[in-house]
C-alpha positions in Angstrom: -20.5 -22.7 -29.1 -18.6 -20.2 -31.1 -17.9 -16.8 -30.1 -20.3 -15.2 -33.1 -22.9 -17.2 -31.6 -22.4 -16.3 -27.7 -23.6 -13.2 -25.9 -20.6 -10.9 -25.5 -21.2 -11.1 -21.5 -20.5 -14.6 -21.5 -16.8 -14.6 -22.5 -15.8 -11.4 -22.1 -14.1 -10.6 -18.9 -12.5 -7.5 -17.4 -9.3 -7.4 -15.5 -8.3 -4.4 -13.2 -5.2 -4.4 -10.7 -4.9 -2.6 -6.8 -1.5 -1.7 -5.7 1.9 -2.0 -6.8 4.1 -4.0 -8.3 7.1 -2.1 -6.7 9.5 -4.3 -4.1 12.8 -2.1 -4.2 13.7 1.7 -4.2 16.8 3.7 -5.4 20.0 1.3 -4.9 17.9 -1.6 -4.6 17.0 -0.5 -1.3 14.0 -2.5 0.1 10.8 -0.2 0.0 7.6 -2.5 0.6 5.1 -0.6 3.4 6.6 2.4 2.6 4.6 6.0 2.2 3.1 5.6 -1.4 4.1 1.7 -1.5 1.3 -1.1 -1.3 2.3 -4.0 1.3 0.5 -6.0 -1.4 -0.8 -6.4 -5.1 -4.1 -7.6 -6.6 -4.8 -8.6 -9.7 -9.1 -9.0 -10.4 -11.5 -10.2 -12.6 -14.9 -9.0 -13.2 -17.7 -10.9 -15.1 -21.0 -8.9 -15.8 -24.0 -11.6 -16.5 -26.1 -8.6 -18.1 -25.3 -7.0 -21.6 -22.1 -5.0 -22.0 -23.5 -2.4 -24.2 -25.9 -1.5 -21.8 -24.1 -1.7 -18.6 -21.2 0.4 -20.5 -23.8 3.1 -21.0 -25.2 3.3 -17.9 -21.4 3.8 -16.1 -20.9 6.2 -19.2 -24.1 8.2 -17.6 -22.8 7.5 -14.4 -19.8 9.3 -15.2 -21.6 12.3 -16.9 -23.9 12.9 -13.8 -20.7 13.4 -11.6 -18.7 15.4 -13.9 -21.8 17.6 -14.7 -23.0 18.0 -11.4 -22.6 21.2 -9.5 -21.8 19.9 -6.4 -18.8 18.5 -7.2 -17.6 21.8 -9.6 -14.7 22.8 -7.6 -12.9 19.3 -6.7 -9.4 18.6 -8.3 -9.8 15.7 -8.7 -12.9 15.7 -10.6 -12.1 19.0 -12.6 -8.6 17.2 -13.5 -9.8 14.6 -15.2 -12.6 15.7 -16.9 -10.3 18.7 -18.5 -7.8 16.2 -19.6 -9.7 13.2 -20.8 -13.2 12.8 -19.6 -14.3 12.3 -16.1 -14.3 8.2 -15.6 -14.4 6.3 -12.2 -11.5 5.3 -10.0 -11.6 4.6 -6.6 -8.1 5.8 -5.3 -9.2 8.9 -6.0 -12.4 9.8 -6.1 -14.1 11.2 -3.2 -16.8 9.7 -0.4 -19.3 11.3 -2.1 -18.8 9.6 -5.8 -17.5 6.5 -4.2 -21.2 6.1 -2.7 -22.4 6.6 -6.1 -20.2 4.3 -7.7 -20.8 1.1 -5.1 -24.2 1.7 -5.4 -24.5 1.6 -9.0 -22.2 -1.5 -8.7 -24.9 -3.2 -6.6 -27.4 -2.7 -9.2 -26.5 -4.6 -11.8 -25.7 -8.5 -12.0 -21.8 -9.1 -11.8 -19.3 -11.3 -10.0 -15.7 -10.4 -8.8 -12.4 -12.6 -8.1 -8.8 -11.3 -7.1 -5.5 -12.8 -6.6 -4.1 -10.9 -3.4 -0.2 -11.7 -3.4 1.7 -10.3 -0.6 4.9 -8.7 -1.6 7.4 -10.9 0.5 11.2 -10.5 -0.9 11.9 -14.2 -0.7 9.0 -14.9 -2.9 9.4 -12.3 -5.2 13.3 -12.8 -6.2 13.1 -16.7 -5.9 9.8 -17.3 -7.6 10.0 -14.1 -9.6 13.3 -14.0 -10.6 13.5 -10.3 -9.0 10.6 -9.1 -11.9 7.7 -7.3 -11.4 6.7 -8.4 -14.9 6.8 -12.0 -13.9 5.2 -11.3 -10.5 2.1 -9.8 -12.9 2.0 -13.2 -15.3 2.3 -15.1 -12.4 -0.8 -13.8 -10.8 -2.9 -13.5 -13.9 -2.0 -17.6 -14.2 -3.7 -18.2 -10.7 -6.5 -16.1 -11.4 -7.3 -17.9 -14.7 -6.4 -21.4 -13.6 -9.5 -22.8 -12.9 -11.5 -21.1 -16.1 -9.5 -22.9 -19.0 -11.3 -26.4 -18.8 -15.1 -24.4 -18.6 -15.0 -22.0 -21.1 -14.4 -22.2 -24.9 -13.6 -18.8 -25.4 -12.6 -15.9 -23.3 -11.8 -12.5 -24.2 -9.6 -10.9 -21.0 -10.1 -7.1 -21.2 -7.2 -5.7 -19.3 -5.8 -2.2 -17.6 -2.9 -1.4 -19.6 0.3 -1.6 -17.4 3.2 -0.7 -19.3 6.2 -3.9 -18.8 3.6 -6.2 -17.3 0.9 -6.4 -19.7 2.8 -7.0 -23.0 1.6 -10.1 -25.2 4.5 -12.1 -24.1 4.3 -11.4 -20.6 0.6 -12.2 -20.7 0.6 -15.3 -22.7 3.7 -15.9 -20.1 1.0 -15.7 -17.6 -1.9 -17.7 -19.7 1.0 -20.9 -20.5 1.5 -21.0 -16.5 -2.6 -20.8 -15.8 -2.3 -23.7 -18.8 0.1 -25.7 -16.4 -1.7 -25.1 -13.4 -4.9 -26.3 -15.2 -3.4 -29.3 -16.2 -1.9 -30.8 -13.1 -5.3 -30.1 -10.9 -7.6 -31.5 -13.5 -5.1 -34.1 -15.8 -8.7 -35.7 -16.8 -10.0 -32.0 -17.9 -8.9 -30.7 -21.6 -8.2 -27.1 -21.3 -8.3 -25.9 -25.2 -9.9 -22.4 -24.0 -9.2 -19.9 -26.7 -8.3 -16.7 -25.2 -8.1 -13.2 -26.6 -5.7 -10.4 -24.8 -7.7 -7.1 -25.2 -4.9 -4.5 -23.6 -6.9 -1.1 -23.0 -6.6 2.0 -21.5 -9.0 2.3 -18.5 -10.3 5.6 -19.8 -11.5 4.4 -22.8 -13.3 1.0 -21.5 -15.9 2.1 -18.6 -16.5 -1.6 -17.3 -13.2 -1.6 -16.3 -13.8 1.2 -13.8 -16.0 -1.5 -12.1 -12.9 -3.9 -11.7 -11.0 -0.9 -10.3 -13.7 -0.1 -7.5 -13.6 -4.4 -6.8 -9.9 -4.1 -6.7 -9.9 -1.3 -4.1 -12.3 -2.4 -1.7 -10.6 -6.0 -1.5 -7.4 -3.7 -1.2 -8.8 -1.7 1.6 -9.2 -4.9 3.8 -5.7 -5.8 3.1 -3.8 -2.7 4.0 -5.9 -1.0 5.8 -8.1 -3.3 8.0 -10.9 -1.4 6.4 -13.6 -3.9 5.5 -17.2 -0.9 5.2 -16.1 -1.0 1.1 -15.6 -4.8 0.7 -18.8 -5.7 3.3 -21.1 -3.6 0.6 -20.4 -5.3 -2.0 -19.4 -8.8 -0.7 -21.8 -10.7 -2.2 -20.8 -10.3 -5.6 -17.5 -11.3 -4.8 -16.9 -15.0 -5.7 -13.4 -15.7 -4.9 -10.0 -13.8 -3.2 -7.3 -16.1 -2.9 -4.8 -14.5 -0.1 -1.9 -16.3 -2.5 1.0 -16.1 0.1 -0.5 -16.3 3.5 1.2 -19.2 4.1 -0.1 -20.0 7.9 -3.5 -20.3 6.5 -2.8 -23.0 3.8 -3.6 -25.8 5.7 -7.9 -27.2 5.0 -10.0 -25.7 7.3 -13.2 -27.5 7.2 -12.2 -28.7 4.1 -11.3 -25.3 2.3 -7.9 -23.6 2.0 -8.0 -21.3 4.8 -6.3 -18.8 2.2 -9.3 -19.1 0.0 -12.3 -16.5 0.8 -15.7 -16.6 -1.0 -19.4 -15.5 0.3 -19.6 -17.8 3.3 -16.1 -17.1 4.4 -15.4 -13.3 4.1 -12.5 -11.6 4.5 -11.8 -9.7 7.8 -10.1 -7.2 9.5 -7.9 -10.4 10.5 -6.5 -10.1 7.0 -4.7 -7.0 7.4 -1.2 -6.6 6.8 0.3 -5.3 9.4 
């Protein structure tokens, strides 16, 4: 099926990031865990099953309500952002109150979640990485749309802008390796998906909002050992592959203990200490 003849829900998807790419500081002093450092990065994907038109509008509204609502008229970070460019959703900083808000909304409507969750280990990142953060970010993207190439015709990937990392090269970098990876677990499979890079600006594409609030609630479990955010909205969450927890990647009742979907949840266990 072609893509003038397909919903837009169907091959559209939207990919948000939590965390860093950051591994080294001023004299390439090692910085991971540090104040204002992630211990890990996550790279997500969000599929809405339900028009995008009409869920864009009704996160537009949701985003009018806040800004427009008295009883957040003196918070900085509301006021900044809708002086500056429009109020819009983001989980890192927005407050309990419009957090609430947002996850509920989320719940609403018919969507699925995955992430790549790669811990930032030095070893990995200058041996497999070559010492790049933009190569960490293909790298990810190439796990994260491994297993899509041989079922879909057509995708169009909808992602945060990210200066270095999300550059066509780097992210067809990323799709040849997800190509690869197809390849060698399914040899019998074609994988002749046609994919689309659609780099935008998360204050000008609302549904990415809704990856950002996935992509901080999956992040909360991981460096906080917080898992109230992630437990809301678990369900809707179809895959987080913990990529480099490397005790776990033996089967465990014939699943990769790294691999956690809606019968095996993620857990306070998964923190990083």
């Amino acid at each position: 099926m072609g893509l003038e003849n397909s919903p837009l829900f169907q091959y559209h998807r939207f990919l948000d990031e939590a965390g860093d790419t950051t591994f080294y500081g001023k004299g390439n002093t090692p910085i991971v865990g540090n104040e204002g450092v992630s211990k890990c990065f996550i790279l997500g994907m969000l599929k809405v099953n339900e028009p995008l038109n009409a869920i864009r509008q009704k996160v537009i509204d949701l985003q009018v309500e806040i800004a427009d609502d008295l009883y957040f008229n003196c918070i900085p970070s509301i006021q900044k952002r809708r002086d500056k460019m429009g109020f819009y959703l983001h989980a890192k900083d927005d407050i309990p109150e419009v957090r609430k808000m947002a996850f509920d909304f989320i719940k609403s409507i018919d969507c699925s979640f995955e992430a790549i969750v790669a811990r930032k280990i030095y070893s990995v990142y200058q041996n497999k990485h070559n010492g790049k953060e933009a190569e960490f970010y293909a790298d990810l993207m190439s796990h994260l749309l491994k297993n899509k190439l041989n079922k879909y015709e057509n995708l169009v990937l909808n992602i945060a802008h990210r200066t270095q990392c999300t550059t066509h090269a780097n992210l067809q970098k990323g799709l040849n390796k997800s190509i690869e990876r197809s390849k060698s677990r399914a040899p019998e499979k074609t994988s002749d998906c046609r994919v689309v890079f659609n780099v935008q600006q998360p204050t000008k594409e609302p549904l990415l909002n809704i990856a950002d609030y996935f992509c901080w609630a999956v992040q909360r479990v991981f460096e906080k050992g917080e898992t109230r955010y992630y437990d809301y909205i678990s369900d809707q969450i179809g895959l987080v592959i913990d990529l480099y927890d490397f005790e776990k990647y033996g089967l465990e009742d014939g699943r990769a203990g790294n691999y956690y979907d809606r019968k095996n949840k993620l857990t306070k266990l998964n923190f990083i200490p």
